[in-house]
C-alpha positions as a printed Julia matrix, in Angstrom:
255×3 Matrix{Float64}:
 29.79  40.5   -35.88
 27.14  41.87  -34.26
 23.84  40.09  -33.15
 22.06  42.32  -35.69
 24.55  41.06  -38.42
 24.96  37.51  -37.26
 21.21  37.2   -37.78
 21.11  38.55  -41.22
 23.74  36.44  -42.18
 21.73  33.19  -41.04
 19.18  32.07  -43.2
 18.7   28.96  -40.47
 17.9   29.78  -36.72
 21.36  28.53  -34.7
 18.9   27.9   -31.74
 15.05  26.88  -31.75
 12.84  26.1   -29.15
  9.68  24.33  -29.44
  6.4   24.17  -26.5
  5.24  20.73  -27.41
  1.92  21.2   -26.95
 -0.64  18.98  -27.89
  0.01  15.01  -26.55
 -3.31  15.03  -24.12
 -6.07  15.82  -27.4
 -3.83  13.57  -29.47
 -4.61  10.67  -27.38
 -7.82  11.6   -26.3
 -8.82  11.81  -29.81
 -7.83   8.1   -30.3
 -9.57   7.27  -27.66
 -6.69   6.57  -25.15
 -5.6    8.19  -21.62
 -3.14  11.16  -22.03
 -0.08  10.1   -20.69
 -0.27   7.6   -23.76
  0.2   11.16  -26.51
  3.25  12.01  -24.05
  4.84   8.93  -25.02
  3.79   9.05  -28.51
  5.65  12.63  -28.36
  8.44  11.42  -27.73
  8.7    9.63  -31.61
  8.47  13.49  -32.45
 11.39  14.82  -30.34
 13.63  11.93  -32.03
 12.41  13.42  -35.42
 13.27  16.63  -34.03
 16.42  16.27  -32.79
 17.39  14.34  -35.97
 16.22  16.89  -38.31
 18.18  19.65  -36.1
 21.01  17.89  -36.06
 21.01  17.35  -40.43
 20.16  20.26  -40.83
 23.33  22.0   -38.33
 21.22  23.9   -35.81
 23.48  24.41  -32.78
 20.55  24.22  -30.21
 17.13  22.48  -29.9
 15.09  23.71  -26.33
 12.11  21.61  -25.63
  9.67  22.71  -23.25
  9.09  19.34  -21.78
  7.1   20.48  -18.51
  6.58  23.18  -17.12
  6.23  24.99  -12.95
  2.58  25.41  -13.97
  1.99  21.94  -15.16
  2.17  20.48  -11.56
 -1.52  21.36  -10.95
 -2.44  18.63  -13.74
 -4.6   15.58  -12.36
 -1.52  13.93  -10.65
 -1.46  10.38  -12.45
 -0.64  12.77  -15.32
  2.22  14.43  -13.51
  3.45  10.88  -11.81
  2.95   9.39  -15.51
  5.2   12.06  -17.25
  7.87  11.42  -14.38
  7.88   7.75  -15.17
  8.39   8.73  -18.99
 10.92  11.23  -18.29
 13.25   9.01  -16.35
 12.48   5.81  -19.1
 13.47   8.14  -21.64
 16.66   9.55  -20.33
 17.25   5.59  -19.3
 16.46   4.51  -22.76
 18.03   7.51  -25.17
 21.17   8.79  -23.39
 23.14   6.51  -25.12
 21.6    7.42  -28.93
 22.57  10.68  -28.16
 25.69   9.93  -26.91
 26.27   8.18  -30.34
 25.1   10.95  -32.15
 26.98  13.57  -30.67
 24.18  15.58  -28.69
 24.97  17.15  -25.37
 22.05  17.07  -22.97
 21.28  20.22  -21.52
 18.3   19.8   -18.5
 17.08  23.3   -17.3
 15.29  24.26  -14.64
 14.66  23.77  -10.95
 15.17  20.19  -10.54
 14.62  20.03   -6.51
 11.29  18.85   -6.53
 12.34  15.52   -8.34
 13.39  12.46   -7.03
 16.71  11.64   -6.29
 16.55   8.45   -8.6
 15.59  11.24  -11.54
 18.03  13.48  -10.36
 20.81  11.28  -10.71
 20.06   9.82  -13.71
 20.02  13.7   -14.78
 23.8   14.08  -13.7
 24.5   10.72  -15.6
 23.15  12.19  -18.73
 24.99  15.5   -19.16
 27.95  14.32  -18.04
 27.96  11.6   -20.6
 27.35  13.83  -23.04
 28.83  17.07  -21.87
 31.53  17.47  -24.37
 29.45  16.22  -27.4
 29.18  19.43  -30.06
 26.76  18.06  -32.88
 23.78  19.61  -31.1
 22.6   20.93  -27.71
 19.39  19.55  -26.63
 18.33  21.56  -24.13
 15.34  19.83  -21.72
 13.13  22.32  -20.06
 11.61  20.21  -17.21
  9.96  22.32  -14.18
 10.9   25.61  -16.06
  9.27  28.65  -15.75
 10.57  31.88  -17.5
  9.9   34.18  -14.32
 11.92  31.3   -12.07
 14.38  31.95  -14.39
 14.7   35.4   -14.24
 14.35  35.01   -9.89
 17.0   33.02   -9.89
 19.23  34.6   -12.09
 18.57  38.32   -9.6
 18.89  36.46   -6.33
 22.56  35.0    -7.38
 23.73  38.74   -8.29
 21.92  39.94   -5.66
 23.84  37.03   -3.69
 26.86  38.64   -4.83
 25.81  42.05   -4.32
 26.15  41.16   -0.53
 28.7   39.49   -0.14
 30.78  42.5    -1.75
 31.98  41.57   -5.3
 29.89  43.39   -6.84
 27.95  47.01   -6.7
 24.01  46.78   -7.52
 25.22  49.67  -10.0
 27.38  47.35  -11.85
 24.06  44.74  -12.7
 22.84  45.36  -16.2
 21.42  43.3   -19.06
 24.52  41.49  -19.99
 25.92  40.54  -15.8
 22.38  39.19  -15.78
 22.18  37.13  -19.13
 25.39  35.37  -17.78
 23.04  33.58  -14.59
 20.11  32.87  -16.78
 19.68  29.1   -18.03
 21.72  28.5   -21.53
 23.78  31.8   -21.07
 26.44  29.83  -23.03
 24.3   29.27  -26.32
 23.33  31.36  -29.12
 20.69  33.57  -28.42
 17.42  32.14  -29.34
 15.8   32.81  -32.67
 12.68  30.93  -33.64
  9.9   29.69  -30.68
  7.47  27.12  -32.5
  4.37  26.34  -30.6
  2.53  23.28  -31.42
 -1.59  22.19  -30.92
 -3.02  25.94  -31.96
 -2.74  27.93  -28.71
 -0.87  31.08  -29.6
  0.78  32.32  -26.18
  4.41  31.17  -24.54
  2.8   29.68  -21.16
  6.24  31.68  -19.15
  8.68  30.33  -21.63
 11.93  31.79  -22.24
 10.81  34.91  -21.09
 14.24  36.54  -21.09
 15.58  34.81  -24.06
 12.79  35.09  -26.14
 13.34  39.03  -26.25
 14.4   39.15  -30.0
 13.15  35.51  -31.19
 10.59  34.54  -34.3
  7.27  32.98  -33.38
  5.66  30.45  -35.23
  2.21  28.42  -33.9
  0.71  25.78  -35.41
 -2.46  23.76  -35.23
 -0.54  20.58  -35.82
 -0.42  18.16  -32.23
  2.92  17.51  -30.76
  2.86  13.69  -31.65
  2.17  14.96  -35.54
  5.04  17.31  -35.53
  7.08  15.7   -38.55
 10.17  17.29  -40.94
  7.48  18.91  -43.21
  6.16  20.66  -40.4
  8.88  21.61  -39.07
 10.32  22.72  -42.52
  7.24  25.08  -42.54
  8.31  27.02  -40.03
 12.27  27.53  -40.82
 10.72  28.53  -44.24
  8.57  31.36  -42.58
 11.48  31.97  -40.61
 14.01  32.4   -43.88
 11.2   34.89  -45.05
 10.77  37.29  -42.03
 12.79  40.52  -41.5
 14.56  41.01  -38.28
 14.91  44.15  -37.22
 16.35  44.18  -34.0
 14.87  47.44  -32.91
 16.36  49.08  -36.4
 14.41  50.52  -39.38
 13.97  48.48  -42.45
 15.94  50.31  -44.32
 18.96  49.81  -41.14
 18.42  46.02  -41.55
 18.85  45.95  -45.61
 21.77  48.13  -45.41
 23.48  46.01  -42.92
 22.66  43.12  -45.03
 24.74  44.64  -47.85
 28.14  44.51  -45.71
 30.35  41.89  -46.06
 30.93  39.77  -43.09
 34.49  39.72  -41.03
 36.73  37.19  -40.84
């Protein structure tokens, strides 16, 4: 089928992505430092992840932290590097259990090699685990991606496999993080801000947005059912008319 038809015929988005926004005002508004709603979020990726992986969707992308987010006060920053590496110490193994593969993307060279390592550990634990993909964005930015993706063709480019003339949308997709997944259909945003902060830039060409005043650490099933629902009731069009989409929703699907 086409991407067109494989959409039509999929009432539930095959891959989501969520900006967990939110965790600082959550904990500020009880009264407690931020770093303490980051670790609070984390109850609401493991109610995430489980209600992904009931419900069937192939792949979960979590924008965990981003290039930007550097410039926070830096006990924040060194606080959400202790929590990343306790968490991956700490729920490798559930995952592992429950059949998720653990995707981390993004440019991990600024972390430390303890992190690092304990990033290899992880995917290759779970690398041939089909349940659900849980992609982690950690230092992502959407234009990195896009850089890096151009400087490996253009890499290629000269050293001679390649002609610049033979570079188009579909060469690049294949360098560009999670080039292997489905292509991404529903972006949530959490804590009311209604922009993508350089998220999935590329991938996000064709998704559903949904934003939401709810706080990360608050993000629950009901919430989350809220926005598959508005999802189920949205017309995709693809760059087709109305009238394209309903006809192609009429055909019987192949094989």
């Amino acid at each position: 089928m086409t991407e067109v038809q494989t959409a039509l015929h999929n009432a539930l988005p095959q891959h989501v992505a969520i900006i967990m926004d939110g965790n600082g005002r959550w904990a500020e508004r009880q009264g407690r430092p931020r770093v303490w709603g980051h670790k609070k979020g984390v109850d609401a990726v493991r109610r995430a992840v489980s209600f992904c992986r009931k419900l069937g969707i192939q792949s979960l992308t979590l924008f965990a932290f981003s290039s930007e987010n550097w410039r926070r006060p830096e006990d924040e920053v060194s606080g959400l590097m202790q929590l990343f590496l306790l968490v991956l110490q700490q729920e490798v193994k559930t995952l592992h259990k429950n059949n998720v593969r653990l995707n981390i993307i993004g440019d991990l060279s600024p972390f430390s090699d303890k992190l690092k390592q304990h990033i290899k550990e992880a995917q290759q634990l779970t690398a041939q685990n089909t349940a659900l993909t849980l992609n982690v964005a950690a230092n992502y930015g959407g234009r990195w991606d896009i850089v890096q993706a151009a400087q490996r063709l253009a890499q290629k480019v000269a050293d001679g496999q390649m002609t610049a003339a033979q570079i188009d949308e579909q060469e690049l997709s294949g360098y560009m993080q999670m080039h292997d997944q489905p292509e991404l259909d529903l972006m949530i945003r959490t804590g009311g801000d209604v922009r993508i902060s350089n998220f999935l830039l590329w991938q996000a060409a064709y998704a559903e947005f949904w934003f939401t005043e709810t706080l990360w650490p608050d993000f629950d099933e009901q919430v989350f059912s809220e926005a598959l629902a508005t999802y189920a009731s949205r017309e995709r069009r693809f760059g087709c008319t109305g009238a394209q989409i309903r006809e192609l929703a009429m055909r019987p699907t192949q094989g």
